[in-house]
N, C-alpha and C positions, 0 to 999 in steps of 0.2 A: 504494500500500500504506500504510496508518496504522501508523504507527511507536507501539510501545504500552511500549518499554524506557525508560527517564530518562536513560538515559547515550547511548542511541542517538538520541535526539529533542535532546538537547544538540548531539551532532555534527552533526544534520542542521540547525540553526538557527544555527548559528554563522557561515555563511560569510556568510546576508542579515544577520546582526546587523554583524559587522564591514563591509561593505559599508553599510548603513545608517548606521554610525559614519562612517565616512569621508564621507558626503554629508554630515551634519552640521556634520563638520571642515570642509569647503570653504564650506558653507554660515555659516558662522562669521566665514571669512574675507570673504567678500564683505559680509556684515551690518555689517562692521568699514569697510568705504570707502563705506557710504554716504552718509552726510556728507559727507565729499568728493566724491561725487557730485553729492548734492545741492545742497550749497551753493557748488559752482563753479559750477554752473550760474545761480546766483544769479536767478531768473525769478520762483520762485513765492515770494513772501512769506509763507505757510502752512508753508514748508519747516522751520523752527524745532516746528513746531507737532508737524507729521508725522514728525518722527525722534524727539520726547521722548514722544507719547503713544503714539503706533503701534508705536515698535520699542521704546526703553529701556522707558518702564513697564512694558509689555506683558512686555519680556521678564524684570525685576524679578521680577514677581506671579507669571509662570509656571516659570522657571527658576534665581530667587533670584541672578541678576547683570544687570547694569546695562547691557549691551553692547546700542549702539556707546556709552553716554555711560561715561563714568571713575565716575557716582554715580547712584545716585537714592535716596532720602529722602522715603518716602512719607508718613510721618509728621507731617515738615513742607514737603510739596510740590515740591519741587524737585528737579532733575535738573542733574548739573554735565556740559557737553559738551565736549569738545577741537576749540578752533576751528581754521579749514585754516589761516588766517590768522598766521603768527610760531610758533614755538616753546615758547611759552610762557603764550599765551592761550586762558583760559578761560570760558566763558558757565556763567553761573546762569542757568537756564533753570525758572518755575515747571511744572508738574504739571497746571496747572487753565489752563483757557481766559481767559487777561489778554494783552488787544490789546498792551498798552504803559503808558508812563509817565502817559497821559491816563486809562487806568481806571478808574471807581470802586472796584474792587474793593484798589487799593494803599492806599486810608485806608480801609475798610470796618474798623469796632470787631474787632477779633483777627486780623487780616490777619497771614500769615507777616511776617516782619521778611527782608524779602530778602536790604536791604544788609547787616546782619547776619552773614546767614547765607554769602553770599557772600564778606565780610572772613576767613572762619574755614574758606575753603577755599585762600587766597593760599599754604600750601604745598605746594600744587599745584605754584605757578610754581617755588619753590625745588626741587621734585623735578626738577621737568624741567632745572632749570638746572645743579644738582648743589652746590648751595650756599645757605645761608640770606644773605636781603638784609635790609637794614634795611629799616622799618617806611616807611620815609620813600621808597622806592625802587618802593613798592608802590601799586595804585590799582583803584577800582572806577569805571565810570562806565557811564550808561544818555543812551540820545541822543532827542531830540526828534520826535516824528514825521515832522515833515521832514527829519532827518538820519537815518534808517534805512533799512532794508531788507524786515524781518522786522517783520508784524502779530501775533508773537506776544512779551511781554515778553520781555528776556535784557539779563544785565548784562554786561560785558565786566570780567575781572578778568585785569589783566597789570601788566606797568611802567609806570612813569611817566617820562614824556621827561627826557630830562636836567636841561634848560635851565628846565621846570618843576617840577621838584622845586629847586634851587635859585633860584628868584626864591619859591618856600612858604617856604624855609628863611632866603630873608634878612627877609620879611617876617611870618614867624610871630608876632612878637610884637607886630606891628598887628592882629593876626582877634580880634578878641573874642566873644562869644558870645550877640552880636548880630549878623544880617546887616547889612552893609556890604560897601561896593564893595573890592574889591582892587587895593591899589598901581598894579601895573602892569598893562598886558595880557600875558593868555597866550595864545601861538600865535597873537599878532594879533586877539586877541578881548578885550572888556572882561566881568569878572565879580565876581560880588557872591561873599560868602566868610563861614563863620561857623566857630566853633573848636567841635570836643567834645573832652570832656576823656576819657582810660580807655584801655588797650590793648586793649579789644572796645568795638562798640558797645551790648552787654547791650539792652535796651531801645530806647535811641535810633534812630529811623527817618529817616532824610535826607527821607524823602516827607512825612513831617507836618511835619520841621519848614519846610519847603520851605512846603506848604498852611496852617500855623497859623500861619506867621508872618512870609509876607508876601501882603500887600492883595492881593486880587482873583487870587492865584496857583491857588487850590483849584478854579476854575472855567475857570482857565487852564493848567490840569496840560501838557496835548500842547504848548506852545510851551517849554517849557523841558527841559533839560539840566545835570544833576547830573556829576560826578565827586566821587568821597571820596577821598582822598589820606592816607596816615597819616604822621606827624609827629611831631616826637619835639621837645618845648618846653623855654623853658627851667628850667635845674636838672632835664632829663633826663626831664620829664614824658610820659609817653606818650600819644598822641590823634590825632585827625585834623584837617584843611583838609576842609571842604564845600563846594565851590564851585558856584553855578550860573550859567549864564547862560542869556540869554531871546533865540529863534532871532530874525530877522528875514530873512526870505526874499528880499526885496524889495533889503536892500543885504550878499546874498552871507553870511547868516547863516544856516545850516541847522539849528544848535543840535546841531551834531557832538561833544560833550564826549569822544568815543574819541578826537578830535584831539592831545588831551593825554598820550596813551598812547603807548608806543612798543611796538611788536611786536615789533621785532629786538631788547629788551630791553638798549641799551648801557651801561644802567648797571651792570649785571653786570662782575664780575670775571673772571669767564668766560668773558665775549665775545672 
């Protein structure tokens, strides 16, 4: 029979609409462990790729929320994801198809400013922690193609190990801003270090200055590893440590710069 009353075609829809509701609620929930899904499975290298354009964008553009990532930012590219990995870590993840740290597409003339963009999501980690850290406690880092996982770019933005955020803090006023080698090694690795000055990086790209200004680097992008460390100089000046170092495969060097990171976040007061 065609139901031809408004109030009677309401009742008679209500029970598939609520029923439809509810398969979307569960379907919510399950879109929400994908990630974890996926990335414990850790196999397909594309994995990165397939949860920021597939599900977040997708579901951004169609539904106006970012779910499974915490962000997306169509605007300027990027998607922030909550990694399975610690508590507190988080990947900037671009928008557009960028294999990694070797791309041309990271110095291409107007390229998103990633690390940037990534430094000015770090209260993230203070939400999750439940407390703001200093500047100094904080870090981004992107790893060499031999120290990865994932063929599609993603920074890692969490803490910084203890031990090196103090050997940045005794040697801060050796980094000038010129690259140069760093005092000591960190995490058992030797690396070169240059200072920026500012509490954002506005402008400043870790990748150009990395390709502008040092020899033969711009052509050799996949063998190195950045970490940006923020720092706090002295007479109180706010800025970062840029460190890189250059993989070598050969003597046990993968160019892992997330080595410097710590996940379980001990520098927290909270821990």
């Amino acid at each position: 029979m065609v139901v031809v009353d408004g109030g009677m075609r309401q009742q008679a829809f209500r029970v598939p609409f609520d029923w439809l509701r509810g398969v979307i609620a569960a379907l919510a929930v399950v879109v929400a462990f994908l990630p974890i899904v996926f990335l414990g499975a850790a196999t397909d290298p594309n994995i990165l790729w397939k949860i920021v354009h597939g599900r977040c964008v997708a579901d951004q553009r169609t539904f106006g929320h970012p779910a499974p990532c915490a962000k997306v930012d169509l605007a300027q590219g990027y998607a922030i994801l909550k990694d399975i990995v610690g508590e507190t870590q988080y990947l900037l993840i671009p928008t557009a198809r960028i294999t990694g740290i070797e791309s041309p597409a990271v110095l291409a003339k107007g390229a998103p400013n990633y690390f940037a963009e990534a430094w000015d999501q770090t209260p993230l980690v203070d939400a999750r922690l439940g407390e703001t850290l200093p500047r100094q406690d904080l870090s981004l880092a992107i790893n060499a193609v031999t120290g990865r996982t994932q063929d599609q770019l993603h920074i890692h933005i969490d803490c910084i190990r203890a031990d090196v955020r103090d050997a940045l803090a005794q040697h801060a006023d050796a980094v000038g801003t010129r690259w140069a080698p760093f005092p000591v090694p960190l995490a058992g690795r030797s690396w070169r270090a240059i200072r920026i000055d500012g509490g954002t990086l506005g402008t400043t790209n870790p990748f150009d200055l990395l390709a502008d200004d040092e020899p033969g680097a711009r052509a050799d992008m996949g063998a190195h590893t950045l970490v940006l460390a923020g720092e706090t100089f002295a007479g109180g000046l706010p800025g970062f440590i840029l460190l890189d170092n250059h993989a070598d495969p050969a003597a046990g060097d993968f160019g892992n710069g997330e080595a410097l990171q710590d996940h379980a976040c001990r520098v927290s007061h909270a821990r």
